[in-house]
N, C-alpha and C positions, 0 to 999 in steps of 0.2 A: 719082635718088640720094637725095634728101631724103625723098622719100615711103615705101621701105622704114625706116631709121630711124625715121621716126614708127610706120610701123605696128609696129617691134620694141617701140617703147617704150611704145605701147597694150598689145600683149599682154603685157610683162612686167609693167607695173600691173596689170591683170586676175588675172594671175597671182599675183600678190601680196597682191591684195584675195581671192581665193579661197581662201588657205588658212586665214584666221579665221574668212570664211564656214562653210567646211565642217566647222571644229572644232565649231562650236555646236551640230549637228545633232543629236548623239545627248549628252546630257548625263548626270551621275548621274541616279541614283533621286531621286527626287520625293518631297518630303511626303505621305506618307498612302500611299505605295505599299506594297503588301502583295510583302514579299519572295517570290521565286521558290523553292516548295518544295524539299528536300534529298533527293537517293535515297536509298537506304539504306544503298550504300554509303559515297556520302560521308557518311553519319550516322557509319556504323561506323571509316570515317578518321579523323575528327574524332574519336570519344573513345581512340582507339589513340593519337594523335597526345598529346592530354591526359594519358592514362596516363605516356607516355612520358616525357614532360615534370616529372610529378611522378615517375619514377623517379630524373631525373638530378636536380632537386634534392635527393634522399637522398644524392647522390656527394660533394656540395659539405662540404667536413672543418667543423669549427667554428671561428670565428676564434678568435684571442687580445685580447682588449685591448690595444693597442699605449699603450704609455709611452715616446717618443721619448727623455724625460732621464729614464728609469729609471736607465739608468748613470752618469749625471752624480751623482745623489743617492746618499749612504751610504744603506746595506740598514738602519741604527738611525734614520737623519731621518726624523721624519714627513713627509707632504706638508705644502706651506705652507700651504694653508688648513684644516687639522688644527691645524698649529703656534701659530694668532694665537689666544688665549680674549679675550673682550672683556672689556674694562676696568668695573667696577663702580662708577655712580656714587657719589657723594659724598652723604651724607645730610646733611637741616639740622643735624644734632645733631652732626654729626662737624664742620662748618663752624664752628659759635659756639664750640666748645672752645678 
């Protein structure tokens, strides 16, 4: 009775040790590997595909500028950093007077 449980509990280690074994087997491409040539058709997929793609960016409308306190500001206020002009120093000649 003891001796089936161990042998369950071997095989399901094993089991469990096999499955990252067997992942390593076939990995990406490799450095320096020379990609697997394209048919022709899939050449012809590919730029159908590409066309297409710069068709539906033609679809896309043009934004607006969005100004979230557009409405909050009078249509006459300038924006606030329009509004501030900078303060002109004080010359020494305006000082000693």
């Amino acid at each position: 009775m003891n001796i089936p449980g161990r042998l369950l509990g071997a095989v399901a280690g094993l089991a469990l040790l096999a499955g990252p074994a067997l992942a390593q087997q076939k990995g990406p491409a490799k450095y320096g590997e020379e990609d697997k040539a394209k048919t022709p058709s899939e050449i012809a997929a590919e730029k159908e595909a590409e066309r297409a793609y710069q068709r539906s960016l033609g679809n896309i409308p043009q934004q607006k500028s969005s100004d979230p306190w557009g409405t909050m500001r009078g249509d006459s206020a300038p924006p606030k950093a329009a509004a501030k002009t900078p303060a002109k120093p004080k010359s020494a000649e305006g000082a000693a007077k």
